[in-house]
N, CA and C atoms as a LAMMPS dump frame, in Angstrom:
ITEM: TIMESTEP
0
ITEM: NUMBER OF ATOMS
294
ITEM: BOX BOUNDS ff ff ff
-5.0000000000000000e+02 5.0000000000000000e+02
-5.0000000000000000e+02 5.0000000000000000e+02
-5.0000000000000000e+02 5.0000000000000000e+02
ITEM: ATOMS id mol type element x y z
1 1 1 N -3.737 0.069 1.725
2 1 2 C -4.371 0.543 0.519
3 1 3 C -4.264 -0.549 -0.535
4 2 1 N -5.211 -0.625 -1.271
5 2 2 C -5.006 -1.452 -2.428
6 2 3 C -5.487 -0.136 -4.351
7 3 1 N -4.975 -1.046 -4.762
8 3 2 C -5.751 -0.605 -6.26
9 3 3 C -6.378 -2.015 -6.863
10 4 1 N -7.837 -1.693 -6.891
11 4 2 C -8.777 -2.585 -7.599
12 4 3 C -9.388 -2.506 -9.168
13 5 1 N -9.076 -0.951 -9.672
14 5 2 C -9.763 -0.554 -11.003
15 5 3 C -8.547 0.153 -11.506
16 6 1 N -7.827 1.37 -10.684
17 6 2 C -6.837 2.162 -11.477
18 6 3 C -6.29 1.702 -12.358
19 7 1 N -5.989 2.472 -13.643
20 7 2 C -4.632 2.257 -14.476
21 7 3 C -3.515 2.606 -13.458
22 8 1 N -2.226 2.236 -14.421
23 8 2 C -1.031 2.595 -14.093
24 8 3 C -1.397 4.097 -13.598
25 9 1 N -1.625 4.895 -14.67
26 9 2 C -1.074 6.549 -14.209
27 9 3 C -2.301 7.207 -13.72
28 10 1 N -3.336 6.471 -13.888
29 10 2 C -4.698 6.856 -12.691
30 10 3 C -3.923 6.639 -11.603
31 11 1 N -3.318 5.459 -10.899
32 11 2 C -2.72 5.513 -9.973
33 11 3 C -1.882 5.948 -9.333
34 12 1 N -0.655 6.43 -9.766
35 12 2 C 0.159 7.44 -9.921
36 12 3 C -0.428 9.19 -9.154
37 13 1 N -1.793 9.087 -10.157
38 13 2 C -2.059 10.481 -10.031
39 13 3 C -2.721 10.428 -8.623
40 14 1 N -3.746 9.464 -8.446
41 14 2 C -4.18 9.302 -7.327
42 14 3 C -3.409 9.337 -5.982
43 15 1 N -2.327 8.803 -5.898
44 15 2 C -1.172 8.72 -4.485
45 15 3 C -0.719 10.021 -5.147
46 16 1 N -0.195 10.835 -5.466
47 16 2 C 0.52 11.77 -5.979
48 16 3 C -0.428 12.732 -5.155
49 17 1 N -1.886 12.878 -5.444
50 17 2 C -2.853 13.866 -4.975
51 17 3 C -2.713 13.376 -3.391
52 18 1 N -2.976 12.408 -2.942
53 18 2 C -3.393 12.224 -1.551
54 18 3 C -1.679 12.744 -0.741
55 19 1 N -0.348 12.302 -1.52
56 19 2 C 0.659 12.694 -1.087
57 19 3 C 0.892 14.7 -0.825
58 20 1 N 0.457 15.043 -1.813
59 20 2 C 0.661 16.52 -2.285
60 20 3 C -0.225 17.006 -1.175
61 21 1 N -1.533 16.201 -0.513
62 21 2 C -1.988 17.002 0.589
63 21 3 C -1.899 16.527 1.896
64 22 1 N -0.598 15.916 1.735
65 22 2 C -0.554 15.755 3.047
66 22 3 C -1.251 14.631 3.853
67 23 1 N -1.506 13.944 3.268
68 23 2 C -2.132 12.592 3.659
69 23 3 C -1.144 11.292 4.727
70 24 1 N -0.171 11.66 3.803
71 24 2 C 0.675 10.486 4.498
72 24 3 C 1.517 10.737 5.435
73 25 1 N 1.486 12.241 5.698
74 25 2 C 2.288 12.724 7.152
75 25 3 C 1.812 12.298 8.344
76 26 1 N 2.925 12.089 8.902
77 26 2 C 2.416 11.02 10.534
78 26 3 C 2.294 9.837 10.287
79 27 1 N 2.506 9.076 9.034
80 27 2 C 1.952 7.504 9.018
81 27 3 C 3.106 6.969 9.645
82 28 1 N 2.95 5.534 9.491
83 28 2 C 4.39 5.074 10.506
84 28 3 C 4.76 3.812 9.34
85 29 1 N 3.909 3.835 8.52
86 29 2 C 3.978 2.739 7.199
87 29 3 C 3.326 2.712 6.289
88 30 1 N 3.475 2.371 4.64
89 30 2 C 2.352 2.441 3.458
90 30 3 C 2.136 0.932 3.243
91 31 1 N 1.031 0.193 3.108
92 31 2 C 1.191 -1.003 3.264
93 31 3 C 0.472 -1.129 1.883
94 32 1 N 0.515 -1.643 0.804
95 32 2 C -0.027 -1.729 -0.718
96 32 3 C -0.499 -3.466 -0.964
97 33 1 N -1.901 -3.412 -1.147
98 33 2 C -2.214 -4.788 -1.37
99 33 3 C -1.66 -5.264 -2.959
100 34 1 N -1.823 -6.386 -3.495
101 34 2 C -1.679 -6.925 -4.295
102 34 3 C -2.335 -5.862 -5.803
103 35 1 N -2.079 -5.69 -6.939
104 35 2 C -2.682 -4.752 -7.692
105 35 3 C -3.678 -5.96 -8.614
106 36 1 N -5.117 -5.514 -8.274
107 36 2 C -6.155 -5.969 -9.136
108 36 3 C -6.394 -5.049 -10.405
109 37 1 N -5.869 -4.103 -10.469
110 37 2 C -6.111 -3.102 -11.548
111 37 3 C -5.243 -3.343 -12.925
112 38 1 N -5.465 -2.42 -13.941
113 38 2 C -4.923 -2.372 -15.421
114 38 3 C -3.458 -2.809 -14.907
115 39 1 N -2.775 -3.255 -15.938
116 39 2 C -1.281 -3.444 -15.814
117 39 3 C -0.68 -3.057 -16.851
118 40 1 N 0.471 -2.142 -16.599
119 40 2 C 1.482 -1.332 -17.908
120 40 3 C 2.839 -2.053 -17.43
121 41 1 N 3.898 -2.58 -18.472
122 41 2 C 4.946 -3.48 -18.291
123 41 3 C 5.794 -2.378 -17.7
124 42 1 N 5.638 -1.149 -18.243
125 42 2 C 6.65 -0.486 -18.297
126 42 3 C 6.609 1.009 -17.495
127 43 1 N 5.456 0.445 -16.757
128 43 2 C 4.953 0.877 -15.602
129 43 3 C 4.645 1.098 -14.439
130 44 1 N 5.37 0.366 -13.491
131 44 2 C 4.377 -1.182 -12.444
132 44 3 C 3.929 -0.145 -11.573
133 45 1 N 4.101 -1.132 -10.874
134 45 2 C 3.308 -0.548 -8.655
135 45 3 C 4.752 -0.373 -8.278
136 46 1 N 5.821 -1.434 -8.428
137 46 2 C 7.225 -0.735 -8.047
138 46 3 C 7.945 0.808 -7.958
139 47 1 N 7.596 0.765 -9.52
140 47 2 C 8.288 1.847 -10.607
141 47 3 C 7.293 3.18 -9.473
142 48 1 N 5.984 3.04 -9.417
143 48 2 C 5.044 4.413 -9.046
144 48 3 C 5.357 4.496 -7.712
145 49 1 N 5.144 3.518 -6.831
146 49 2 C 5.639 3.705 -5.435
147 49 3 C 7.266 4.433 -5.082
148 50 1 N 7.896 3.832 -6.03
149 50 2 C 9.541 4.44 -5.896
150 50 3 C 9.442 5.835 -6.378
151 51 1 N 8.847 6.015 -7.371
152 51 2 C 8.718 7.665 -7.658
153 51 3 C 7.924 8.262 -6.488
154 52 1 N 6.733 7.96 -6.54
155 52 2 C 6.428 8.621 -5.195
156 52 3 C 6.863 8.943 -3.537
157 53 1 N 7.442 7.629 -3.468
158 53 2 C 7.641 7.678 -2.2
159 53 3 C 9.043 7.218 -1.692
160 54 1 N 10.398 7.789 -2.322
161 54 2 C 11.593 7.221 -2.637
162 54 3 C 12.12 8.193 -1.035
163 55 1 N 11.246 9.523 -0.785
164 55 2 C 12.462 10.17 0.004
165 55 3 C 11.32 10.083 1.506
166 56 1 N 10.238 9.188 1.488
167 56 2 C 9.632 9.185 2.436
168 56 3 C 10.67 8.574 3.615
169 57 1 N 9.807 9.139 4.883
170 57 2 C 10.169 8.794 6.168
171 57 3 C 9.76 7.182 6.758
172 58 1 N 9.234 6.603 6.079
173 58 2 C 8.291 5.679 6.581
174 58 3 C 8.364 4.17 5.011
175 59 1 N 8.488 2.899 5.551
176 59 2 C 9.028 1.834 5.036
177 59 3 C 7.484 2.003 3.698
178 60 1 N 7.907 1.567 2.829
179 60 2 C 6.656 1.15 1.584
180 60 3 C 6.779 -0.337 2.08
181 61 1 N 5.526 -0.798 1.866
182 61 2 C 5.215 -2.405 1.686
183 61 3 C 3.911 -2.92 1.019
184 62 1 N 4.749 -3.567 -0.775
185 62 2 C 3.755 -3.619 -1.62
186 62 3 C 3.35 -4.783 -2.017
187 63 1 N 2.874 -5.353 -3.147
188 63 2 C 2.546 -6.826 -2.984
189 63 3 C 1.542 -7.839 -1.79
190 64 1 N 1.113 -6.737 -1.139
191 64 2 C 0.426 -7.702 0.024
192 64 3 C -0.472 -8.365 -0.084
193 65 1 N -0.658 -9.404 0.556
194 65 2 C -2.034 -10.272 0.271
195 65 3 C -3.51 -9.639 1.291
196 66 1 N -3.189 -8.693 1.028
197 66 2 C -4.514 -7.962 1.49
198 66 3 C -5.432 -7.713 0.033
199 67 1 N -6.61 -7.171 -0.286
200 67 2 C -7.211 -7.002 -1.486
201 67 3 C -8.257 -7.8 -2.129
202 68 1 N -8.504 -7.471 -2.897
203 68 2 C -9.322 -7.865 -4.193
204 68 3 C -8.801 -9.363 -4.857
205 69 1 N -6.838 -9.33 -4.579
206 69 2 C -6.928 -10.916 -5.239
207 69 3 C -6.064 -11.945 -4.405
208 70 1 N -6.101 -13.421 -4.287
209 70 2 C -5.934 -13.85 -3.443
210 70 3 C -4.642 -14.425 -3.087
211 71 1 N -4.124 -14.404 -2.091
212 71 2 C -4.788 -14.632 -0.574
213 71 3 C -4.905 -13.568 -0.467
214 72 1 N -5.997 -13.147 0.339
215 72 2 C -6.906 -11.946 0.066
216 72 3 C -7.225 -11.932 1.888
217 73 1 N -6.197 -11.572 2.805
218 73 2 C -6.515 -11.127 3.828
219 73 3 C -7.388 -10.009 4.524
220 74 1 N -8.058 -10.173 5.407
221 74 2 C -9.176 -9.079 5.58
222 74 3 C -8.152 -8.109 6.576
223 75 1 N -7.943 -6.635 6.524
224 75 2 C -8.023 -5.399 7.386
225 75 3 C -8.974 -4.976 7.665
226 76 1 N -9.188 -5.164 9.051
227 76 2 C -10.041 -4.427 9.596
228 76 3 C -10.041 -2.418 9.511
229 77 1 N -10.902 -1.692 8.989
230 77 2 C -10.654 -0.233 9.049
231 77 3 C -10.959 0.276 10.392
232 78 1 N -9.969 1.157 10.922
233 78 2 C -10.351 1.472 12.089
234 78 3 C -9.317 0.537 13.083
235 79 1 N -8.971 -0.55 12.733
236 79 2 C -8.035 -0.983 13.648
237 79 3 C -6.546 -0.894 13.845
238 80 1 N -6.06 -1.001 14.869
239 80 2 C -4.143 -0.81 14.84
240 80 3 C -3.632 -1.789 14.552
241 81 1 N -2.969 -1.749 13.906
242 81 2 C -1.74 -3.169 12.963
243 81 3 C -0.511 -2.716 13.57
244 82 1 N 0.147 -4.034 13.829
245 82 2 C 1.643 -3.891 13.753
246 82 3 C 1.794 -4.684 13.167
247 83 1 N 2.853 -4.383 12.076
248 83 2 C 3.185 -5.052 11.076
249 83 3 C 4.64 -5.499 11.348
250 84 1 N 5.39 -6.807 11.44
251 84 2 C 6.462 -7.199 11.482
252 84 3 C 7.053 -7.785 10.026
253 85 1 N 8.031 -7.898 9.688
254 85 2 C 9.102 -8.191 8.904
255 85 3 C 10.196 -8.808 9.434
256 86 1 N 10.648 -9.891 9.313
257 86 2 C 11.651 -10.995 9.581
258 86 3 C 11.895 -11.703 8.172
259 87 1 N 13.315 -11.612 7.871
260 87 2 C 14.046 -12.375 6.911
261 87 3 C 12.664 -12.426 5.496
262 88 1 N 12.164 -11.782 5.641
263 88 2 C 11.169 -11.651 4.477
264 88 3 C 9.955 -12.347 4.255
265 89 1 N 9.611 -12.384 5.745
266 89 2 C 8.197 -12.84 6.517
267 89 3 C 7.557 -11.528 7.016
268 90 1 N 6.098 -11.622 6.56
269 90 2 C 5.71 -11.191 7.409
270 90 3 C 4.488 -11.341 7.993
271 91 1 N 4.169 -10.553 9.177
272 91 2 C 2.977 -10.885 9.979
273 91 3 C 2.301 -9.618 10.785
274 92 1 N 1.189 -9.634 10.5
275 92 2 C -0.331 -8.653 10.814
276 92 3 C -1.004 -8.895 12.053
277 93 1 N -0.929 -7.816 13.039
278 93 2 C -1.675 -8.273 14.333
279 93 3 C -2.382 -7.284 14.226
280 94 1 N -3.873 -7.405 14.288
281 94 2 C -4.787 -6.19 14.517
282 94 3 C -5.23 -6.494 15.775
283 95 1 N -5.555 -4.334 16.047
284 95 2 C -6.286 -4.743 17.24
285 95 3 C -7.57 -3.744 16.914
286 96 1 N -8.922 -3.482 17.784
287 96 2 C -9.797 -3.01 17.441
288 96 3 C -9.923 -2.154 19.542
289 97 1 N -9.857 -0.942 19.356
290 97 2 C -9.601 -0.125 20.824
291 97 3 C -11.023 0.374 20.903
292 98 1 N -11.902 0.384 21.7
293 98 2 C -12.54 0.95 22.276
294 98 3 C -12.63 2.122 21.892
């Protein structure tokens, strides 16, 4: 997922709604691109992700160079990622299944 336009608490409200219905049950990871949107100091993508998603089952990973700004890696929709993490590397393998 990325945010390209949201404010801070547009955003907030937005994951808050998709959380409240159940959206993110079964995921196996939240992967958050880089934020192209409004910026509040006292606000961030940290601060909203930790409120939201502090007692989840499943790792947050924010800052990514996926998105709107660059390095601006392409996800394919529809395809399977495994996402690895090493010493604070990481690396994206998509695949696209039949």
């Amino acid at each position: 997922m990325e945010n390209a336009e949201l404010s801070p608490t547009a955003l907030f409200r937005a994951l808050q709604g998709l959380k409240y219905r159940g959206i993110f049950k079964g995921v196996n990871a939240l992967l958050m691109g880089r934020n192209a949107g409004q910026r509040q100091a006292d606000f961030s993508d940290k601060t909203i992700l930790a409120q939201l998603f502090s007692d989840a089952p499943f790792p947050v990973i924010y800052d990514a160079d996926i998105g709107h700004l660059p390095p601006n890696m392409t996800l394919l929709n529809g395809a399977l990622a495994d996402i690895r993490i090493d010493r604070g590397q990481v690396s994206i393998t998509q695949q696209l299944l039949p």
